[in-house]
Structures are given as C-alpha cells and as structure tokens.
N, C-alpha and C positions, 0 to 999 in steps of 0.2 A: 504494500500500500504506500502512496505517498503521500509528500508532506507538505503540503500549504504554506500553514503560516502556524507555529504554535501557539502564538497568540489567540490568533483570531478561531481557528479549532478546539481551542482547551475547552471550551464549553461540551464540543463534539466530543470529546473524550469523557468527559465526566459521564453526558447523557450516556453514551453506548454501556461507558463501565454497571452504570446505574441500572441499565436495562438491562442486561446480560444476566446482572444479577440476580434480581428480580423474574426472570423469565427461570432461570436454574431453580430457584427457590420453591415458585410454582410445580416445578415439574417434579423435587425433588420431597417436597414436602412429607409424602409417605415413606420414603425409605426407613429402615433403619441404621441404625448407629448415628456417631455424632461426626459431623464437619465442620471446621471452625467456620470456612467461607459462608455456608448457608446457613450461618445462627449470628452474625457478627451482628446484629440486632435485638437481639435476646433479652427480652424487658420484664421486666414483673407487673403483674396485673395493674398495680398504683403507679405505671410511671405517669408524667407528666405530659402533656402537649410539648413542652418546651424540650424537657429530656430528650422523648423521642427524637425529636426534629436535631438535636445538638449532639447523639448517639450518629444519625444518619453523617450529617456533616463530615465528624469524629472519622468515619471512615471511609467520605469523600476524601482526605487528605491522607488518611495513613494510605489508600487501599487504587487509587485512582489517579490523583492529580499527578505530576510530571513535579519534580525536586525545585525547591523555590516559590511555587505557587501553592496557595492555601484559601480554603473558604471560611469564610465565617460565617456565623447565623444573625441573621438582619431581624428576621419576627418569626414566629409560627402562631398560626391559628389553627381550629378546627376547621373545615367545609368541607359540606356534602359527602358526610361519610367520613372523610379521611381528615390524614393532617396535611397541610398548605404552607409550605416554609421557604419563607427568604433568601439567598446567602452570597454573599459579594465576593469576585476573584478581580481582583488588579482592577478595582475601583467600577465593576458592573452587577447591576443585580441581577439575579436570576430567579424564577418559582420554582422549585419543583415540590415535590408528593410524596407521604411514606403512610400505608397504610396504621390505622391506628393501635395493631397488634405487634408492631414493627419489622413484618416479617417480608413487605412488600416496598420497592421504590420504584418513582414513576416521573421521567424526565419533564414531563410534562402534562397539562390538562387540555382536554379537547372538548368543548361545550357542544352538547347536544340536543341542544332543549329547541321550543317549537317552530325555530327562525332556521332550523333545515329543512324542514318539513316543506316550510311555504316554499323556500328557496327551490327544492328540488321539485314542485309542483308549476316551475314557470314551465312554458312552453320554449322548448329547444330553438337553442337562438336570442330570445330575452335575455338581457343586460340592461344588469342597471347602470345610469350613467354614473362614470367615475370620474372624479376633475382631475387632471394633470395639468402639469405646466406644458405651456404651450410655446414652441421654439419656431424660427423659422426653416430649418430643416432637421429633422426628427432623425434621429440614430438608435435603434433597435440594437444590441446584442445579445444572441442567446449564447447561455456557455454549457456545453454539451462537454460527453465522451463520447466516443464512435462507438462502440459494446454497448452503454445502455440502454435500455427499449424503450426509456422515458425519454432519454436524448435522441432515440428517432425519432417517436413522435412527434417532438418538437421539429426536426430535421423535416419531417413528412410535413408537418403543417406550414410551414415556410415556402419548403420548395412546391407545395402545392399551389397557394396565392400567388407565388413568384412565376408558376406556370400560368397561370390563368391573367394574371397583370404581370407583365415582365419586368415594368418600371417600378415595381416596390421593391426590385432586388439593390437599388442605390441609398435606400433608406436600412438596409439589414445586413449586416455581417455576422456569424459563427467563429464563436472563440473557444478554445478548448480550455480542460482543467486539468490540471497535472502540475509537474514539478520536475526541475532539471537535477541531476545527481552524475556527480563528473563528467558532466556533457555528456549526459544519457537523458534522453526523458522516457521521464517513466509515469504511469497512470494506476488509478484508481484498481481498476479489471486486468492490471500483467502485463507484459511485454509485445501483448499480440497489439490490444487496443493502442500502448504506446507508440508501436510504428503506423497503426491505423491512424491514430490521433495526425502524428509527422506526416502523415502523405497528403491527407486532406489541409490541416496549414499549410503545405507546398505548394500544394495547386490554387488553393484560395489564394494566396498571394502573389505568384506568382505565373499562373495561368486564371483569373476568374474568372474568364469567360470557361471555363471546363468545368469548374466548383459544381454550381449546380447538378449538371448534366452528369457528371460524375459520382455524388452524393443520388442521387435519385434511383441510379442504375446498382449502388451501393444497397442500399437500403433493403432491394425486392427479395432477394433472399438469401439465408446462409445455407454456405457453403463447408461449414466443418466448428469444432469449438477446438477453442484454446485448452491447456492440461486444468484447469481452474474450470472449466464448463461455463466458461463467456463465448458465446458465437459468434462468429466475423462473418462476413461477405465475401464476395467474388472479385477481390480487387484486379486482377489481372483482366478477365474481362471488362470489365467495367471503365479500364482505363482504354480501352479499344474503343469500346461503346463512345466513350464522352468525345476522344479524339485525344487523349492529354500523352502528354510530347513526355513517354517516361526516361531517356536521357536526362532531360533539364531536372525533370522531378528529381533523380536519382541524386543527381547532381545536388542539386539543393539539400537535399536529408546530409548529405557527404560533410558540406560548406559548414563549417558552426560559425559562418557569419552571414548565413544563409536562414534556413529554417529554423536551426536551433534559436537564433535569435529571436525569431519571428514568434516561437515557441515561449520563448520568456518573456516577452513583451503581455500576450496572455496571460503566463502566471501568473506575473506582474500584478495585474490587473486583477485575477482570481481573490491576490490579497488585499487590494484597496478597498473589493466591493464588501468582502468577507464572504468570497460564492463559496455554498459546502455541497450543494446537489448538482447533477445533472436530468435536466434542464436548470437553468436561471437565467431571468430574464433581466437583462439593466438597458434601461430607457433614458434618454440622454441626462446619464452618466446618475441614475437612481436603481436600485432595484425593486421591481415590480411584480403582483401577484396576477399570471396571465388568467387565471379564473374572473378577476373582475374586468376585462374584455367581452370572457365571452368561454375562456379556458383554452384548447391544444388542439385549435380548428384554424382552416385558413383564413374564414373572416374574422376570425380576433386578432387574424396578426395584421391584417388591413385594417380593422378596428383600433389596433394600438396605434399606427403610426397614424392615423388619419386627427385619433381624442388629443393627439400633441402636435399637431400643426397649426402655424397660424395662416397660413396661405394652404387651403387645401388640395393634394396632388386629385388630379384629373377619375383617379382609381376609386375615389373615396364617395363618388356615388352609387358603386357598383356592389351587388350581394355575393358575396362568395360561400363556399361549402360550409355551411354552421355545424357538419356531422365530426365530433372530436377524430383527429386521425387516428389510425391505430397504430397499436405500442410494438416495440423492435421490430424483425424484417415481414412485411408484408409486400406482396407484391401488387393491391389494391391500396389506395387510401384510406380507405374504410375499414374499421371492424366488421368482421364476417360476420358476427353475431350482434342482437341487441343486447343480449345478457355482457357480450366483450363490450358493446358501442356504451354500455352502463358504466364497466369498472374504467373505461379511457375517460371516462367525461371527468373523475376526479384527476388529481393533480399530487401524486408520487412523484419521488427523484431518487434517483440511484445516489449516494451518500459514500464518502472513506467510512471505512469501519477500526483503521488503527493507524498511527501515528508512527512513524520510525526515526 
C-alpha cells in the first residue's frame, strides 16, 4: 500500500485500526479462551461515559496511532444507544463511537432517519440545486486509480458526456492517486495498477487526444487479475484501438523527467486536497460530493461544470444519461441490472487500507 501524506491519513489509520477491531471483536465474541486484543476494553458494569470513551482513546494511542502522535479526549456523551466521543490529533477534532458495553468501536456515525427515505423516493435525475462558486472557466478533476470499479465508474461517467458533448472534455482532467518511492510509483491495488496508473498519465499528457479513446477501450473488459485479485484490462489492445504512439508512451514511463514527474505533480496535489478514495472529485480547486449533482452519471458531470460557470458553455442546455454508470469493467454504460443500476447510484470509493 502507499503513502500519501501521514498527516493528512492519520485519521485513515486510526478509522481502519478502529474498525478492524471492532469487526474481529464481533466475529470473535463466542470463542473461547482469553485475547488481550479482543478485550483491550474490558469494563465493569459501573464504568462511566467518560471512562469508557478515555479507555477507547487509551488504546487509540498505545494500539494505533504512528510514534509522536496522540489523541486526547475533547467530550463524551451518551446518543442513540451508544457512546459519542471527541478526540483531537495535531490540533483536529474528530467523532467517533464505542459501544456502551465497550466491546465495540465505530469510526464513524451514519444518520438514517427519515430524510433518506424522501431522498431516495425522488424521481431518477432530480437534484436539488446546490450553490457553488461560480468561475469563468470551470476545472473538474476526478482523482481515480485504474483497478478501482468506483474509479471506473467515475472514468465511464466522464468519458460518456465527453462522448456525447466532446467540448466538456476542456473543462475535465483525471488525476491519479499514489505515491513515488525511489522513482517507482507505486498505488493503492500493486504494481499492476501502478504501471496502469503511468500509462494512462503518459498518454493524458502527452498524447490527449488518445486519453479518452484509450481509457474507454480500457474500461470494457478484463482481461486477467493481478497476484492481489485486482483486475486490469486489455492495455495492448487498447492502445491499437485509441491509435496511441507506444514508442513515445514507452519512452515517457523511461524519462523520470517525463511521466514520473507528471506523476508527482498528482501526488502532489492528492496531499493538498487531502484525497483518501478513488473517485474524488475537486472543483476549481475545492473538493466536492458528486451525489449533490446528480451522483456517477454523465449529466452530473455536465451538471457540475455547467452549476460553476459564469458564462455558460453551449452543452449546458442539453440532457445527458441521468442512468449512474456502472462500476469496474463493463462493456455497456449501464448496469445490466436495476438491482446493480440500485447499489451504483450510491457513492463508494476504493480507500488505502495501511500506511508504510
């Protein structure tokens, strides 16, 4: 796995530590015998809200955190069942959850009460309007990894609208996620995606008239997995299909003042915005939640750049496919299913899962 920013991931560390945990605990709860790991919460009937919450902490720092960094506990309350605790790292706060028998932690709370309901009862396509700031020419980046299904879809919903209006491909660039390690880059999903990642920056920058046409011919299906069970594409065809000139390609992956650069300028940027998933969407130069568009369809991506212009392009009267595209390689647009066209219309992202 690679490394970002540890700053800006320490949160990402704690959450996964946190839920790992908590997922073991569940699963492990009947066994017998004793494990210190799956009792490091071990409380007596009278502990406290506050104990609790300052027990969890206790062992965000001994059990979690990276040397130098520590949490503290800011407040704990009771809600909704559980306990609701505070706790600041290098001057941020954070919420998370530890059940109230202390046998459970939980990175985060997800509210389900009856404002999903309405939501999921609009009519396919209905958005509410969202204000952005409005620029005179609008700049889109989605930042993707080539392996995720979530960062096809993104990849599908893009180069869908960009096939249907071809001039919204001057308003959108794709930036990868990853990280350099002695002039290697390396990604999220292994070494396969990593050179995936390199080809596709090479061409985007240096051929983009290919990008597209390349990526699209990419996408329609795999062709074998990685030792890790990430699946790739057909990149040799694919680079016949598009037309892209693999000398120069080759050449540039070679160059580390070629792609490689091209490469960390991305990173670069991965740690400014603080991207942790693939997809992420950053709108001239903010990150945005593509669900209040419209979500991972080709009109919300004509939607987004059209709600932040102040001169609007020629495109922005026009309706494009409101059907969410479907997730990793499909060779349709569409999910083949409404049961599939259901679980796309939410808004997953492939994630690091550890720090090196």
């Amino acid at each position: 796995m690679f490394k970002i920013n540890k700053n800006s991931v320490l949160l990402g560390v704690a959450v996964l530590g946190i839920l790992m945990t908590g997922i073991l605990m569940a699963a492990n709860a009947n066994m017998a015998g004793s494990n210190k790991l799956l009792s490091f919460l071990k409380l007596n009937s009278s502990a406290s809200v506050e104990s609790i919450a300052q027990k969890a902490v206790g062992y965000l720092n001994e059990s979690v955190l990276q040397e130098g960094q520590t949490a503290t506990l800011v407040s704990a309350v009771e809600e909704s069942g559980v306990i609701k605790f505070k706790i600041q790292i290098a001057g941020k706060d954070y919420d998370s959850y530890v059940s109230k028998d202390g046998k459970l932690l939980f990175p985060e709370g997800i509210s389900v009460d009856l404002g999903i309901a309405t939501q999921a009862n609009q009519p396919l396509g209905t958005v509410t309007p969202v204000t952005v700031a409005k620029v005179q020419k609008t700049s889109l980046e989605a930042y993707v990894v080539s392996a995720c299904p979530y960062g096809l879809q993104m990849q599908r919903a893009l180069s869908n609208a960009i096939k249907a209006v071809p001039s919204l491909a001057e308003y959108v660039k794709v930036r990868y996620i990853g990280a350099v390690s002695g002039n290697i880059i390396t990604a999220m999903h292994g070494d396969e995606e990593a050179k995936e990642n390199a080809r596709q920056i090479g061409i985007r920058e240096e051929q983009p008239d290919k990008y597209w046409p390349y990526v699209s011919c990419y996408m329609e299906k795999a062709t074998g997995k990685a030792a890790n069970g990430m699946p790739y594409g057909d990149t040799e065809k694919c680079q016949q299909v598009a037309g892209v000139d693999v000398a120069k390609l080759d050449a540039c992956i070679a160059d580390p003042n070629r792609c490689l650069a091209y490469a960390k300028e991305d990173f670069a940027l991965n740690a400014k915005y603080g991207i942790q998933g693939s997809p992420t969407l950053v709108l001239n130069g903010a990150v945005i939640a593509e669900k209040e568009f419209g979500g991972r369809s080709a009109d919300a991506m004509r939607n987004i750049v059209c709600s932040s212009s102040l001169t609007l392009p020629g495109f922005c009267s026009e309706k494009l496919d409101t059907t969410p595209a479907a997730t990793s390689f499909s060779v349709s647009y569409a999910p083949a299913s409404s049961a599939i066209a259901a679980s796309a219309s939410t808004s997953p992202a492939c994630a690091p899962v550890a720090v090196q």
